[in-house]
GUKOL-699956 format. One record per residue: residue in one letter; x, z, y of N, C-alpha, C in turn; residue number from 0. Coordinates in Angstrom, 2 decimals, m for minus. Example, Ala and Ser with C-alpha at 12.3 -4.5 7.8 and 13.67 -1.06 7.14 Angstrom:
// GUKOL-699956
R resn      nX      nZ      nY     caX     caZ     caY      cX      cZ      cY resi
R    a   13.19    7.80   m5.69   12.30    7.80   m4.50   13.20    7.80   m3.30    0
R    s   12.85    7.08   m2.25   13.67    7.14   m1.06   12.90    7.87    0.03    1
This chain:
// GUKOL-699956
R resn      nX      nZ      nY     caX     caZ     caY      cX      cZ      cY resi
R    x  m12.46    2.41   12.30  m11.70    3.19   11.36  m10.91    4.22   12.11    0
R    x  m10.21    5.69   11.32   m9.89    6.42   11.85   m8.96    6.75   10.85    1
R    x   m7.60    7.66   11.52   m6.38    8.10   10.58   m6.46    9.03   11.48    2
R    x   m6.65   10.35   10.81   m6.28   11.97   10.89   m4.59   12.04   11.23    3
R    x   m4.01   12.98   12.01   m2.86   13.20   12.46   m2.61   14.32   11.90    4
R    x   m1.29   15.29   11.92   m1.07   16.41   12.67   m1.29   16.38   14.38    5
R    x   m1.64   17.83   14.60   m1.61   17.54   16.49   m0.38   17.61   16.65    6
R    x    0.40   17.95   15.88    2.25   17.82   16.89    2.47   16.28   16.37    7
R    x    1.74   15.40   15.89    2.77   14.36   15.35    2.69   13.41   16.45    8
R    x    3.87   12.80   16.17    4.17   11.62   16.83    4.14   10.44   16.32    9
R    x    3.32    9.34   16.78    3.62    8.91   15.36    3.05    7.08   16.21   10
R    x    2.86    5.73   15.90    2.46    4.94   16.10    1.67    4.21   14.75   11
R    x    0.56    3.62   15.24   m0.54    3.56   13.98   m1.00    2.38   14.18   12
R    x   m1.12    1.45   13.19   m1.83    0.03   13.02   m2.56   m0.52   11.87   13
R    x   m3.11   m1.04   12.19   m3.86   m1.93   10.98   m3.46   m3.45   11.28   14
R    x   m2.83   m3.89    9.88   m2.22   m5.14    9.33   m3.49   m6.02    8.73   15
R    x   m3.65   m7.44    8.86   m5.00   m8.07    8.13   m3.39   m8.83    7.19   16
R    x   m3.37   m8.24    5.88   m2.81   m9.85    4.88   m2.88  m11.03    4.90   17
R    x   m4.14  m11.33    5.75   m4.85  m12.79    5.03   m4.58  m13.70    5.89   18
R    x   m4.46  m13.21    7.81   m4.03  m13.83    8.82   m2.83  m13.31    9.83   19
R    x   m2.36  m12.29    9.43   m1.06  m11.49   10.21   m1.57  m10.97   11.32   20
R    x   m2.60  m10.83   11.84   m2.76  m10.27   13.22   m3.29   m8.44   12.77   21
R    x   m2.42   m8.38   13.66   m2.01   m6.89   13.82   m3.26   m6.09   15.19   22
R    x   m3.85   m4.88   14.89   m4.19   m4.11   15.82   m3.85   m2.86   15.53   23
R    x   m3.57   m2.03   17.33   m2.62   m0.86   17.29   m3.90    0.13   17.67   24
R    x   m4.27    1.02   16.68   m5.12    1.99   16.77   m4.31    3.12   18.20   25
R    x   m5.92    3.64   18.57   m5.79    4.21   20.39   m5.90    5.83   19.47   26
R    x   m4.67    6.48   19.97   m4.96    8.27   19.54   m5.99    8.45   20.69   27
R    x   m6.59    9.80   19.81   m7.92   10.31   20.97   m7.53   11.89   19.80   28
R    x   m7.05   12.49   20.45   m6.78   14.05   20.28   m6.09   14.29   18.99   29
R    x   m6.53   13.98   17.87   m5.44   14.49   16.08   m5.98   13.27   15.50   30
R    x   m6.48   12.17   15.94   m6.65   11.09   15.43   m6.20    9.65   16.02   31
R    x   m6.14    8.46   15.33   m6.15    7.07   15.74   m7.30    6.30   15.31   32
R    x   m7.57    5.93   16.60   m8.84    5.11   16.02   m8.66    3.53   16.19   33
R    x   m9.66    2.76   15.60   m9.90    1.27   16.29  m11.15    0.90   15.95   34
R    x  m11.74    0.54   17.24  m13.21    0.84   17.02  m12.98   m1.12   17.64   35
R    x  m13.98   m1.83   16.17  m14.13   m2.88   15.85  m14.42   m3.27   14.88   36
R    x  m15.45   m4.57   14.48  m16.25   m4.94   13.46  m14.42   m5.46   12.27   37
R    x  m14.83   m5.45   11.09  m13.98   m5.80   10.71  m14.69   m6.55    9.39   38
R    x  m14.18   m8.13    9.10  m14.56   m8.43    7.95  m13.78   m8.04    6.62   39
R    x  m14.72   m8.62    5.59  m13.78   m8.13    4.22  m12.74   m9.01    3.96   40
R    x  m11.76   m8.27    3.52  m10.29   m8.66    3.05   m9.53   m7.65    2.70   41
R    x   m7.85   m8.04    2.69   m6.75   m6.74    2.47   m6.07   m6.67    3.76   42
R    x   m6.33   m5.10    3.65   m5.13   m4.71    4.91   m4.65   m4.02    4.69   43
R    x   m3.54   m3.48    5.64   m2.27   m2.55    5.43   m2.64   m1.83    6.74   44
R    x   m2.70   m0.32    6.32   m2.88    0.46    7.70   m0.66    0.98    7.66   45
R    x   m0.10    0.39    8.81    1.23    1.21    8.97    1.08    2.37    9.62   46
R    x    2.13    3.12    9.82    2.20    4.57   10.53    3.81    4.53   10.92   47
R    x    3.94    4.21   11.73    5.90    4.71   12.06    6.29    5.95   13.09   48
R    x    7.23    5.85   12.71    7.57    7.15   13.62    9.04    6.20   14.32   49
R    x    8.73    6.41   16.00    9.75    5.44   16.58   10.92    6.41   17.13   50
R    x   10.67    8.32   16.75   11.62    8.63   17.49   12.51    9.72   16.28   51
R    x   13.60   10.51   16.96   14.54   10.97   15.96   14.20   12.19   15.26   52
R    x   13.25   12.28   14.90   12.61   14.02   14.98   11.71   13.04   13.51   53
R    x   11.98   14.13   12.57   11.02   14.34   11.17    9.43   14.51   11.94   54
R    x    8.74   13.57   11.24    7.05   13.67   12.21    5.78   14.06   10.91   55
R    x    5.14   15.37   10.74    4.47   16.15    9.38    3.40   14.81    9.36   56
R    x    3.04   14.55    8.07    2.37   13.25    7.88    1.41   13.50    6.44   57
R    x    0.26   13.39    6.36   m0.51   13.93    5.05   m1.10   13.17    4.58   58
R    x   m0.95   12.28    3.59   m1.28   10.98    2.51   m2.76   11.42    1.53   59
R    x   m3.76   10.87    2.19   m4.77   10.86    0.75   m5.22    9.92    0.58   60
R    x   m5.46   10.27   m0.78   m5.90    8.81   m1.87   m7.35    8.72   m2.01   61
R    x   m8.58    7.66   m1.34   m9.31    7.37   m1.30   m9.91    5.97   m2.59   62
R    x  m10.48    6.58   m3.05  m10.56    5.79   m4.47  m11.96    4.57   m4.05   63
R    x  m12.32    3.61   m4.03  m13.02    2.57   m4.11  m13.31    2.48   m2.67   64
R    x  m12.69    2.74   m1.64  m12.97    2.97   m0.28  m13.37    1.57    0.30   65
């Protein structure tokens, strides 16, 4: 899986599994985060934080039956 950036952003990126709590921290590779791994079906939570003091541009789309 992959999450699009801004190139100025700063930003730290993960994918949450609901079902067992284990957390993986997607690797930036140029205006993206990736995590390259099989993943079974369930619910997850992709987070995005911003750990420093500076407003970080961030662009939300809604992917319908994804």
């Amino acid at each position: 899986m992959s999450v699009q950036i801004h190139q100025d952003s700063s930003l730290k990126v993960s994918l949450h599994d609901q079902q067992n709590g284990q957390t993986w921290h997607l690797k930036r590779r140029g205006d993206s985060y990736r995590l390259s791994r099989s993943l079974k079906a369930g619910n997850y939570q992709i987070r995005v934080a911003n750990q420093t003091s500076q407003k970080q541009p961030i662009a939300i789309l809604k992917t319908d039956h994804y």
